[in-house]
N, CA, C and O of each residue as an XYZ file, in Angstrom:
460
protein
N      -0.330    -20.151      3.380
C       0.744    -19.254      3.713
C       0.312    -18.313      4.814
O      -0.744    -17.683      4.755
N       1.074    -18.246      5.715
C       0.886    -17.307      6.783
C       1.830    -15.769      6.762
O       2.905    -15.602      6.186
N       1.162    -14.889      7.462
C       2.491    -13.237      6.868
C       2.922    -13.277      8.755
O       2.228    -13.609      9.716
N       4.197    -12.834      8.681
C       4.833    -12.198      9.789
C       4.899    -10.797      9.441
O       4.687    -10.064      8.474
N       5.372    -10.724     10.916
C       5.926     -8.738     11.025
C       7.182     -9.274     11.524
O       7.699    -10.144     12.225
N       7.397     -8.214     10.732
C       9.619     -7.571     10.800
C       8.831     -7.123     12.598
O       7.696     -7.183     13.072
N      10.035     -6.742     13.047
C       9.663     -6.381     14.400
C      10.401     -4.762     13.942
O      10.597     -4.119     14.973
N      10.730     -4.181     12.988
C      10.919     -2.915     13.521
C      10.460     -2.132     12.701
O      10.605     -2.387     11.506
N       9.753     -0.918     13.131
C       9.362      0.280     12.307
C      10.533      0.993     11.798
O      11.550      1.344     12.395
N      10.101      1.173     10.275
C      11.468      1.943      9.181
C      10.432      3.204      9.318
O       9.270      2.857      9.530
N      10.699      4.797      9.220
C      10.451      6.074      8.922
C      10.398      6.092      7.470
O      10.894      5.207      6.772
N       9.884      6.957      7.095
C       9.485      6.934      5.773
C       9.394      8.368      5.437
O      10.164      8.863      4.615
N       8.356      9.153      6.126
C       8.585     10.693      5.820
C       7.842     11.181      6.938
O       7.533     10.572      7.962
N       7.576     12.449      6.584
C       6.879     13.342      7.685
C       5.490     13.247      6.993
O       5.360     13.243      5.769
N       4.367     13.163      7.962
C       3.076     12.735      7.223
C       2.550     14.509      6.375
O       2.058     14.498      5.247
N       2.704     15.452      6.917
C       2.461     16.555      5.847
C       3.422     16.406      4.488
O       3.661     17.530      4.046
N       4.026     15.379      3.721
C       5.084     15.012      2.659
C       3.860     14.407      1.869
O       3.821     14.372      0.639
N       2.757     13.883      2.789
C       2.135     12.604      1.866
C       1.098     13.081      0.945
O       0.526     12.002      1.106
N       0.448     13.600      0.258
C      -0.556     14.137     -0.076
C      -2.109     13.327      0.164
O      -2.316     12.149     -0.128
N      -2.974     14.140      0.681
C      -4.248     13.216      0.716
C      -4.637     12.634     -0.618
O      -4.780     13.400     -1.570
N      -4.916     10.637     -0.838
C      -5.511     10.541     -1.667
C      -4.430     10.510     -2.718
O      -4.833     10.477     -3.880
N      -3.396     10.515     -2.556
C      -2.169     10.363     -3.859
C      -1.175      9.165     -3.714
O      -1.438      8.664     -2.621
N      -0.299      8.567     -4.221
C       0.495      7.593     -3.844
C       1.775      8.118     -3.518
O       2.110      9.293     -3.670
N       2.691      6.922     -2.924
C       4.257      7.519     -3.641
C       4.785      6.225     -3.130
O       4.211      5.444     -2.371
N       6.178      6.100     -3.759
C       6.743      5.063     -3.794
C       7.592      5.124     -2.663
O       7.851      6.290     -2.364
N       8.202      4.137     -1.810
C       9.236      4.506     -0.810
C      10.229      2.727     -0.948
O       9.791      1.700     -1.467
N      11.295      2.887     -0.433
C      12.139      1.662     -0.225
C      12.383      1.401      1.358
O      12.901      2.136      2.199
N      11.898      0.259      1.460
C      11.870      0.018      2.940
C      12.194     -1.248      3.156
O      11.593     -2.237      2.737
N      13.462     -1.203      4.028
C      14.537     -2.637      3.909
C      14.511     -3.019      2.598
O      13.776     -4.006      2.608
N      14.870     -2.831      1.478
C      14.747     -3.216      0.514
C      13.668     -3.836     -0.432
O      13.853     -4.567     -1.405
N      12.618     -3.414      0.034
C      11.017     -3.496     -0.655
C      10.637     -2.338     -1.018
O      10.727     -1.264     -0.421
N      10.085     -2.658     -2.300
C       9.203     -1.425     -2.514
C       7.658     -1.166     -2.352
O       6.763     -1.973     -2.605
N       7.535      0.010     -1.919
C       6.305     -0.051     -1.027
C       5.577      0.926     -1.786
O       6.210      1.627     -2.576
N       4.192      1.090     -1.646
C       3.393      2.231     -2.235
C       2.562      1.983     -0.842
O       2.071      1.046     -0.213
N       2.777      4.044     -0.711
C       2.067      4.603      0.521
C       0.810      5.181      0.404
O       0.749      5.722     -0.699
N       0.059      5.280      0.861
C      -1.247      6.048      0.601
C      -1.832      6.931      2.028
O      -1.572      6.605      3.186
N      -2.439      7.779      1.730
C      -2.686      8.810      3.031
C      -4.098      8.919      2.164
O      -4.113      9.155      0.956
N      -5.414      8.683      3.066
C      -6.470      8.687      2.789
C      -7.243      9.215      3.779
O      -6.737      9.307      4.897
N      -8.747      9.707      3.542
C      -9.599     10.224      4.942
C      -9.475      8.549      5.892
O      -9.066      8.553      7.053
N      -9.774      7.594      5.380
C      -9.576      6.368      5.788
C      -7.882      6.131      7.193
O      -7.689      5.526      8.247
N      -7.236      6.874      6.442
C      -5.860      6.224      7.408
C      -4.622      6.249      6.342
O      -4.796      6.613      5.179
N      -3.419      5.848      6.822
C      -2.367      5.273      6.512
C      -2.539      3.962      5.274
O      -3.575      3.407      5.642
N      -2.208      3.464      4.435
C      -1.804      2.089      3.838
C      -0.846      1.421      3.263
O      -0.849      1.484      2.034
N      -0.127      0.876      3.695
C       1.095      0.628      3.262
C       0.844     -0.640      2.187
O       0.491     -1.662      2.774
N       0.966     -0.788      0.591
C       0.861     -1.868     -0.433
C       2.038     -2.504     -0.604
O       2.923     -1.915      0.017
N       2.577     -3.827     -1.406
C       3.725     -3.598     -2.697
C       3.744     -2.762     -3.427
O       2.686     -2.354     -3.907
N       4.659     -2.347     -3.685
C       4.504     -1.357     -5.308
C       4.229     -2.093     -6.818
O       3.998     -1.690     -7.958
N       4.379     -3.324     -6.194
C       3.998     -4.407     -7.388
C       2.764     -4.768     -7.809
O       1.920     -5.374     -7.149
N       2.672     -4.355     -9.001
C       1.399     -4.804     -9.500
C       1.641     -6.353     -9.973
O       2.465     -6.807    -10.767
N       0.521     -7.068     -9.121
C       0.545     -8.250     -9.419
C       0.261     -8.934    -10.527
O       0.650    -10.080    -10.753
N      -0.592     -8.091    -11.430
C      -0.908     -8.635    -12.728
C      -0.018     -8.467    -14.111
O       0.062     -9.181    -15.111
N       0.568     -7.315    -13.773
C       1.531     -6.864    -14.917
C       3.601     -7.060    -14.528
O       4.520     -7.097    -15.345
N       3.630     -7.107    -13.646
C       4.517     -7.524    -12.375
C       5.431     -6.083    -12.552
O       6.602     -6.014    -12.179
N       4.705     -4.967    -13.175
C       5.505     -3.755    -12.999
C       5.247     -2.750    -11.514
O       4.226     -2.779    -10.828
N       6.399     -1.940    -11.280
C       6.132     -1.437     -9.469
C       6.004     -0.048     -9.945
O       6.782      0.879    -10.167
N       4.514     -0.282    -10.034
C       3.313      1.209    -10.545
C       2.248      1.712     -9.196
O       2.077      2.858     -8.780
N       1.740      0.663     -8.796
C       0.788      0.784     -7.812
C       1.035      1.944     -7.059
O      -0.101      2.227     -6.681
N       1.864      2.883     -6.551
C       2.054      3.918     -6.453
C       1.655      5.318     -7.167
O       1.597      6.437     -6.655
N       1.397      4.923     -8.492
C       0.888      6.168     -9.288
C      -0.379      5.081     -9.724
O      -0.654      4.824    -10.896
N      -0.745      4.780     -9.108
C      -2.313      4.221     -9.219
C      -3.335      5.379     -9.084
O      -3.035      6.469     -8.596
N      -4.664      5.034     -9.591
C      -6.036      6.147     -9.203
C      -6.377      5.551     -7.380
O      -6.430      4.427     -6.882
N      -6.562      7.055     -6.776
C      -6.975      6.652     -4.812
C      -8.729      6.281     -5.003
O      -9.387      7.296     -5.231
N      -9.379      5.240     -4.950
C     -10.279      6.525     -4.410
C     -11.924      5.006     -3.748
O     -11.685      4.636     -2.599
N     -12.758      4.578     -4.132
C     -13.233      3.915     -3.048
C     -14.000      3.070     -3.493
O     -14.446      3.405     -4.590
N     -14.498      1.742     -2.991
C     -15.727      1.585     -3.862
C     -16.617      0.701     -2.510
O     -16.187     -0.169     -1.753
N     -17.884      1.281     -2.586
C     -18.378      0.679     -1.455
C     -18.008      0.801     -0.184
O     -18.190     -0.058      0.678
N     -17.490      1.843     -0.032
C     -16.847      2.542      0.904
C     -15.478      1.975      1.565
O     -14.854      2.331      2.564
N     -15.271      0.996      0.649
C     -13.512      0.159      1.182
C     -12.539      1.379      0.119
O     -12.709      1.667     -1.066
N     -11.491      1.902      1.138
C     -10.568      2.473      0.522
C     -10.065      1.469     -0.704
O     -10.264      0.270     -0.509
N      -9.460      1.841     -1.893
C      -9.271      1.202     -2.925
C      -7.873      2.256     -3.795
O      -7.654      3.464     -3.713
N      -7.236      1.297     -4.493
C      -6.130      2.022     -5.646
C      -6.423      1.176     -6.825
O      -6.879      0.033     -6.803
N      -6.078      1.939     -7.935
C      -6.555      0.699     -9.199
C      -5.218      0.934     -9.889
O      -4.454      1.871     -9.655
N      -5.121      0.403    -10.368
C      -3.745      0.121    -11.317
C      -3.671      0.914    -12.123
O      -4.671      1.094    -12.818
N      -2.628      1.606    -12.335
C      -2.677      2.094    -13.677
C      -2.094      1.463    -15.177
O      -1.660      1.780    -16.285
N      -2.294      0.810    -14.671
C      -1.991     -0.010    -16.281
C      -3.155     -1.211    -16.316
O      -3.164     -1.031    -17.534
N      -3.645     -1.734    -16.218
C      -4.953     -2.454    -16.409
C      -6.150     -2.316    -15.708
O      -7.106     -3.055    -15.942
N      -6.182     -1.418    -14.854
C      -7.339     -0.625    -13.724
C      -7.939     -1.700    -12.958
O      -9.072     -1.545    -12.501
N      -7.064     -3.154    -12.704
C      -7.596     -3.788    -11.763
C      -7.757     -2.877    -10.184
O      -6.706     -2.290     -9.927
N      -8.846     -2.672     -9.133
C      -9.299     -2.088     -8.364
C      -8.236     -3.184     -6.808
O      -8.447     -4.395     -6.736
N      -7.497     -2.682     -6.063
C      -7.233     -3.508     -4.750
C      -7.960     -2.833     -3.146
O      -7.849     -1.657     -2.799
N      -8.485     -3.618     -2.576
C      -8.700     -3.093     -1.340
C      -7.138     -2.400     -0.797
O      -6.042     -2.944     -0.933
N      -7.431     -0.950     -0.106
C      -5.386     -1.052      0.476
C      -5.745     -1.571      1.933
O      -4.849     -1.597      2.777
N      -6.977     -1.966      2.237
C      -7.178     -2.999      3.802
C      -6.566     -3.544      4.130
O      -5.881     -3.426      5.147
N      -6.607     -4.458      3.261
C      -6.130     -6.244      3.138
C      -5.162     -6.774      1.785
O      -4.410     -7.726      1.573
N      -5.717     -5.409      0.906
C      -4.585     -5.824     -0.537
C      -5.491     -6.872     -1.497
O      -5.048     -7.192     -2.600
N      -6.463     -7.261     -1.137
C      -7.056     -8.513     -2.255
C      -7.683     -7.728     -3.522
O      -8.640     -6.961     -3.416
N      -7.265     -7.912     -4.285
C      -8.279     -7.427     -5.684
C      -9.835     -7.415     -5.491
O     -10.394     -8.136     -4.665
N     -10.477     -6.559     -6.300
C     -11.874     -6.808     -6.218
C     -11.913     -6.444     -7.089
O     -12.451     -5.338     -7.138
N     -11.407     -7.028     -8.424
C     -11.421     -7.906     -9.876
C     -11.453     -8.853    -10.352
O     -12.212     -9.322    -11.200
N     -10.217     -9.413     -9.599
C      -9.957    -10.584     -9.933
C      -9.746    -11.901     -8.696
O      -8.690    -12.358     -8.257
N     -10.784    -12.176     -8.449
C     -10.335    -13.211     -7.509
C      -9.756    -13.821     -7.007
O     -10.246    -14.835     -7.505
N      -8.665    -14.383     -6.033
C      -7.537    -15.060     -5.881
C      -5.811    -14.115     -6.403
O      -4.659    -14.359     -6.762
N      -6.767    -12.941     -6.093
C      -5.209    -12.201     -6.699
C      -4.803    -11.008     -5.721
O      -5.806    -10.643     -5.107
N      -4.025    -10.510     -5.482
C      -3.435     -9.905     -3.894
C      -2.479     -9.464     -4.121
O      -1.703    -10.057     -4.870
N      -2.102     -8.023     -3.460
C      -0.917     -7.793     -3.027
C      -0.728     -7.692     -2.132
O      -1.770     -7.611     -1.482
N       0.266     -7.621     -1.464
C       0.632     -7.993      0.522
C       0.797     -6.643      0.436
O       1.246     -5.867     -0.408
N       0.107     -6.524      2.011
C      -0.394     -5.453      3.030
C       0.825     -5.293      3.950
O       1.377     -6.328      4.324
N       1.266     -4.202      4.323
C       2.075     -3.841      5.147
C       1.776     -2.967      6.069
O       0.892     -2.265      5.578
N       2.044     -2.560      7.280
C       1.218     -1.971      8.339
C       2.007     -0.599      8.251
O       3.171     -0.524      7.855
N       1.291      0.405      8.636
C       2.146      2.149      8.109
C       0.908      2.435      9.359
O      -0.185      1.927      9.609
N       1.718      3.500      9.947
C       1.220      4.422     11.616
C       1.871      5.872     10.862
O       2.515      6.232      9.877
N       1.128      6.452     12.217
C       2.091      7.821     11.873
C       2.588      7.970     13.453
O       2.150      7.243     14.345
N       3.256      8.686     13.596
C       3.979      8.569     15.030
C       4.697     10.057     15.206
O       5.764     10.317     14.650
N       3.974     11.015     16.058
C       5.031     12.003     16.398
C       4.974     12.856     14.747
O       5.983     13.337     14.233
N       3.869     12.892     14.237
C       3.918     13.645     12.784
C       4.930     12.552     11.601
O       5.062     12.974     10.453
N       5.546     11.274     11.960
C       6.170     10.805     11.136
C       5.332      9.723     10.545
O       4.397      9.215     11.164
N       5.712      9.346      9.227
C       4.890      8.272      8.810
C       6.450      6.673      9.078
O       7.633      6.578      8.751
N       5.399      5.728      9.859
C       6.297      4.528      9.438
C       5.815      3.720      9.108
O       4.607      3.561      9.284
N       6.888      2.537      8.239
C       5.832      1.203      8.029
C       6.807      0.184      8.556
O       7.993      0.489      8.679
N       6.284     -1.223      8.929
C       6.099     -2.112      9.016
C       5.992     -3.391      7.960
O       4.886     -3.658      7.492
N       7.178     -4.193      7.585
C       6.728     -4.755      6.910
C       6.662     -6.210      7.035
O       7.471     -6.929      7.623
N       5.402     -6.624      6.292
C       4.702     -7.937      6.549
C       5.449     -9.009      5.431
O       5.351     -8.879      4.211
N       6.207    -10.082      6.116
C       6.921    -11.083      5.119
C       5.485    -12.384      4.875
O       4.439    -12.503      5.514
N       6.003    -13.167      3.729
C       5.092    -14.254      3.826
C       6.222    -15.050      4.627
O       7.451    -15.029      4.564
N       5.365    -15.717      5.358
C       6.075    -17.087      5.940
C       5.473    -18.638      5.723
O       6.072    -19.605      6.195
């Protein structure tokens, strides 16, 4: 499977909205997204937790391991890179990555379809 980009940036909030190191949920074209604002950068997730298929990943724990930014689930504390989205629990398990900038003090994302 290969991912595309939507070609257009959706707004999301003003990046002083985001808290360092906290999540929040946003709807973007009709996805739900979990945002993260880290010393690291921007990360745009699913809000779907892939293992439990509930859209939590947003009130996930922020915080790092091995110096890869990371969120863990809050409901089974599987650990995801927010890099790339791959678990570093469970092998072969992922949530899709979506691209988030900030622009002009705004936060936007970008979102990545499978194709």
């Amino acid at each position: 499977m290969t991912q595309t980009l939507t070609r257009t940036w959706t707004t999301v909030c003003r990046l002083d909205r985001l808290e360092p190191d906290r999540g929040v949920a946003a709807l973007v074209d009709g996805a739900q997204i979990a945002l993260f604002r880290t010393a690291d950068g921007l990360f745009a997730i699913d809000n779907r937790d892939p293992v439990s298929g509930a859209y939590v990943l947003s009130r996930g724990i922020v915080g790092s391991r091995g110096g890869v930014p990371t969120v863990a689930s809050p409901l089974h504390k599987q650990v995801y890179d927010l890099r790339s989205g791959h678990c570093l629990d469970l092998p072969g398990v992922a949530v899709a990555r979506h691209d988030a900038r900030c622009r002009d003090g705004l936060v936007e994302v970008r979102l990545r379809q499978e194709g």
